[in-house]
matplotlib code that plots the C-alpha trace (Angstrom):
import matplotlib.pyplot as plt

x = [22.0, 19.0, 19.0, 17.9, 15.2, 16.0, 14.0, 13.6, 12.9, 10.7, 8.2, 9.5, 6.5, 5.8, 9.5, 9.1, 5.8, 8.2, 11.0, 8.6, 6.6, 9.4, 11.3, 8.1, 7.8, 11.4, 10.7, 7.7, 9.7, 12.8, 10.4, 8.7, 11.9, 13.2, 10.2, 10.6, 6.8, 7.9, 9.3, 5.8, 4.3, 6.5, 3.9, 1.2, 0.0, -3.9, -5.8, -9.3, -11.2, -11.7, -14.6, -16.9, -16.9, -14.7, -13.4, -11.1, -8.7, -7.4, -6.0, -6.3, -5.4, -3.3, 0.3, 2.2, 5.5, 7.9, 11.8, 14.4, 12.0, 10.2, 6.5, 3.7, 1.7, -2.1, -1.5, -2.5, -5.6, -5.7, -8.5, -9.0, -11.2, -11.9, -9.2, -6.4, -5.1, -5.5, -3.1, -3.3, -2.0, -3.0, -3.1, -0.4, 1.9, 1.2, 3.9, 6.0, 3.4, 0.3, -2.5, -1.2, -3.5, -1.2, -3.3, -3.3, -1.1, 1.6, 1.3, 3.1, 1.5, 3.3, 3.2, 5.6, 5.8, 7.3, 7.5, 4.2, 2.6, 1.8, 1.8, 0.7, 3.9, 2.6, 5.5, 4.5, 5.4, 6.7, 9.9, 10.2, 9.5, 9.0, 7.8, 5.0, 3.7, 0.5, -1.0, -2.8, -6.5, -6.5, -5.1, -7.9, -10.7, -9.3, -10.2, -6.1, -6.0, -9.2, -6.5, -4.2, -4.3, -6.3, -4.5, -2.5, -3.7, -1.7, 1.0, 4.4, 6.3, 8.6, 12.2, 12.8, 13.6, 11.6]
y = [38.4, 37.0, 33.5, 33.7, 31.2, 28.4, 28.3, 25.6, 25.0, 22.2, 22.1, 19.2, 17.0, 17.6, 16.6, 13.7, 12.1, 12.6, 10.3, 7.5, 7.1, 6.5, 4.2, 2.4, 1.6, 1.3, -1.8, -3.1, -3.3, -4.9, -7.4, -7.8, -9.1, -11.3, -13.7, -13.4, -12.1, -9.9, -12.5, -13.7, -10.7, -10.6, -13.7, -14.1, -10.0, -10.6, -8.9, -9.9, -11.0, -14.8, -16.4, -19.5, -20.8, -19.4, -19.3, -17.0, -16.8, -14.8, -12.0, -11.9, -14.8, -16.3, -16.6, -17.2, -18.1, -17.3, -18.4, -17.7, -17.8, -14.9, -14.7, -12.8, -12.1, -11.6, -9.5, -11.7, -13.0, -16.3, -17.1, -20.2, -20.4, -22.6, -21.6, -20.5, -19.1, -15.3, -13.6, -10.1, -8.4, -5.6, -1.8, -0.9, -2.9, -3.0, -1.1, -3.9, -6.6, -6.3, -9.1, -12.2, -15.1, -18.7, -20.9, -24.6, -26.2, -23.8, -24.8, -28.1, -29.3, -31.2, -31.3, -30.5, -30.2, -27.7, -28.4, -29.5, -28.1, -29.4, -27.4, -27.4, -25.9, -24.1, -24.2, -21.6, -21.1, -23.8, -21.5, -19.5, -22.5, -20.4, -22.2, -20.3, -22.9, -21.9, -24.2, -27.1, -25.8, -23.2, -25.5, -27.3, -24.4, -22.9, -26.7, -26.9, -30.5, -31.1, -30.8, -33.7, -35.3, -38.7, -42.1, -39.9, -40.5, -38.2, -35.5, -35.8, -34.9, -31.6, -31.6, -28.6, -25.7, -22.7]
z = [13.4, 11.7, 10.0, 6.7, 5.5, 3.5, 0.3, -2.2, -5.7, -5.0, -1.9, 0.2, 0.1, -3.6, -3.8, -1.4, -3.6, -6.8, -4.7, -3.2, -6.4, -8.2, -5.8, -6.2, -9.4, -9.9, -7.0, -9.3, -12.2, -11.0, -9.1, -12.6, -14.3, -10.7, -10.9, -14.9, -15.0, -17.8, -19.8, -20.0, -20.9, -24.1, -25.1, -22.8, -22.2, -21.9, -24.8, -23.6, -20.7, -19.2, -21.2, -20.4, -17.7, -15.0, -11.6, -9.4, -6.9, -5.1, -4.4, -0.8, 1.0, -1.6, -2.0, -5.2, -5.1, -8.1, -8.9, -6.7, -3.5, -4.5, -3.6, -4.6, -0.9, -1.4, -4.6, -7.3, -8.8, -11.1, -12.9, -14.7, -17.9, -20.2, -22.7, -20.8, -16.9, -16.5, -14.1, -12.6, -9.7, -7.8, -9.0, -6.9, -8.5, -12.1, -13.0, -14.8, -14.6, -17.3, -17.0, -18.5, -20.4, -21.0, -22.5, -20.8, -23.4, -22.4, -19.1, -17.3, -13.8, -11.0, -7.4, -4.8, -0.8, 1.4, 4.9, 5.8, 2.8, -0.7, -3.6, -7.0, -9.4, -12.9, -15.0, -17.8, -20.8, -23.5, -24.0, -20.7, -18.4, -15.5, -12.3, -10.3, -7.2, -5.8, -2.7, -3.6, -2.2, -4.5, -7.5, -6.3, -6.1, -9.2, -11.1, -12.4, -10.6, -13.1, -16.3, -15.6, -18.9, -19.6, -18.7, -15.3, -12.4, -10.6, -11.3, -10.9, -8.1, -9.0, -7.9, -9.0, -6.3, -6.0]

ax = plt.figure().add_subplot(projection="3d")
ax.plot(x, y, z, "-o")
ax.set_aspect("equal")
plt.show()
């Protein structure tokens, strides 16, 4: 007796792209609303590029970490102009998070350590108050530490956990 061959409706690896492309953005997008980037993008979704004077950093190299431990690994890029911080991430997970623009007086610096570490913690958004702590060098390179407002000499120490 002969087995028959099996056929399906779908070729298996068109089917399997279909799957994994979709488990993937399905990740990005829940990832999008757990660090509460999505929130921001209700306000905050760029409409134009950085202007002025500007510098970048990131995304390689650079970890942003997000509420409820969450992190960002070498996938974002901050730039800092003259009128506001411009976040994007990566191509390959847009899906869920659009370039964002916050313009500083929507953001609230202060500092925090971790372990050995110190960091420098964005709370953004006047309404949304969502923390994003970045490491200090890049707060540095990026010229955040540069907007402490006149009369502080230093920024406060966060108690809040990340």
């Amino acid at each position: 007796m002969q087995a028959s061959p099996i056929y399906l409706p779908i070729p298996f690896p068109l089917f399997a792209t279909i799957l994994f492309t979709t488990a993937w953005a399905l990740i990005c997008l829940l990832t999008s609303v757990w660090s509460r980037w999505h929130s921001l993008s209700r306000r905050f979704r760029a409409q134009s590029e950085p202007y002025g004077e500007t510098r970048t950093a990131g995304p390689l190299l650079l970890t942003v970490y997000t509420r409820f431990l969450g992190h960002y690994s070498g996938s974002v890029r901050l730039t800092a102009s003259e009128d506001a911080l411009y976040l994007a991430v990566l191509f390959l997970i847009r899906v869920g998070h659009p370039p964002l623009c916050i313009p500083w007086n929507e953001i609230k610096l202060s500092r925090t350590k971790r372990f050995w570490r110190r960091y420098v913690v964005l709370t953004l958004g006047e309404q949304e108050q969502i923390p994003m702590r970045i490491p200090e060098r890049m707060a540095r390179k990026l010229g955040i530490l540069n907007r402490i407002p006149e009369g502080a000499n230093s920024l406060p120490d966060s108690t809040s956990t990340l």
